[in-house]
N, C-alpha and C positions, 0 to 999 in steps of 0.2 A: 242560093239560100232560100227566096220568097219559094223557091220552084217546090226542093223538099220539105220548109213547113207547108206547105199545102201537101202534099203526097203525106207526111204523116198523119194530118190532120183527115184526110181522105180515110188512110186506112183507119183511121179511129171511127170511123162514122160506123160502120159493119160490125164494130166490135160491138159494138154499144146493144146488137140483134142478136151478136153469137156467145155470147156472155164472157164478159169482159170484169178485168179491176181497173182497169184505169179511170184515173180523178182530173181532178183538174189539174191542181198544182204538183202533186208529187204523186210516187204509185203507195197505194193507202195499203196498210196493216189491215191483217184479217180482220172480221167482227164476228169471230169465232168466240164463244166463251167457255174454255176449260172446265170440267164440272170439278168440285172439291169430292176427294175421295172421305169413303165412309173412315167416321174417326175407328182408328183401332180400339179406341176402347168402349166401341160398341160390340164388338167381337164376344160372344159366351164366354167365360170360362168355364171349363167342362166341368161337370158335376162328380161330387164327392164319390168314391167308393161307393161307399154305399148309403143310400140315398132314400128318400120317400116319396109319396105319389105326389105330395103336393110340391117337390123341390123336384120332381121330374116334369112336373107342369109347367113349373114356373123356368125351368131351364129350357122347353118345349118352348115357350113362349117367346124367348129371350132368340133364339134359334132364328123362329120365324120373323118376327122383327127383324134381326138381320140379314137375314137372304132377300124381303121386301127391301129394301134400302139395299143393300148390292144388286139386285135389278132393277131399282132406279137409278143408281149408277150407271151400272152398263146400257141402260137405254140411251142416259144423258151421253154417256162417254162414243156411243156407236152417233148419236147427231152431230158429238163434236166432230169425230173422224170426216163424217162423210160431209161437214160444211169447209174443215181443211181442203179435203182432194177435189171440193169444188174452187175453192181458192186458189189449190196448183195446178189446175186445169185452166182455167179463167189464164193466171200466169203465163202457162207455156203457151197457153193462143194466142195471146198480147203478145209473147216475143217474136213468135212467127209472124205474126203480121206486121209488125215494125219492122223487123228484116227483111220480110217481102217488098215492106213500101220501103227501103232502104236501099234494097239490091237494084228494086227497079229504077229508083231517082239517080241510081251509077250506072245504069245500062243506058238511061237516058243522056245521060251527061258525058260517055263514053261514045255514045253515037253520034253526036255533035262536032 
């Protein structure tokens, strides 16, 4: 038992270089923060039949504001993704190395 917490503990050392979640006490929740989507009722509504220069201005405007704010979204939303798939990355290398220091602590204990 002292044999394999040391071997796990061992394989935690490496992780800690090759980026890693693992905590102390338990394996930690991402610290990813989901962005809030643009409210819909910031969406235009399109403009009347027929219309005037200064209600196609002003719906001109309305436009642009929202598409600024949907590429601030999307920028947010593209950081979230790409701090997830580092989190299930991080994850899958932690399980492979735990199995690794796993496998070997029953190769060891097998060879005895």
């Amino acid at each position: 038992m002292k044999r394999t917490l040391f071997l796990l503990l061992l394989a935690a050392t490496p992780a800690l270089a090759q980026g890693s979640n693992i905590g102390i006490s338990q394996y930690p929740a991402p610290t990813c923060t989901k962005p809030a989507a643009v409210d819909e009722k910031q969406k235009p509504k399109p403009p009347p039949e027929k219309f005037n220069d200064d209600q196609a201005i002003a719906y001109n405007k309305r436009v642009d504001a929202y598409n600024v704010a949907m590429r601030d979204y999307n920028g947010r939303l593209t950081a979230f993704n790409g701090c997830i798939q580092a989190y299930l990355a991080n994850g899958n290398a932690d399980m492979r190395r735990i199995k690794d220091a796993l496998d070997a602590a029953v190769a060891a204990a097998n060879a005895k």
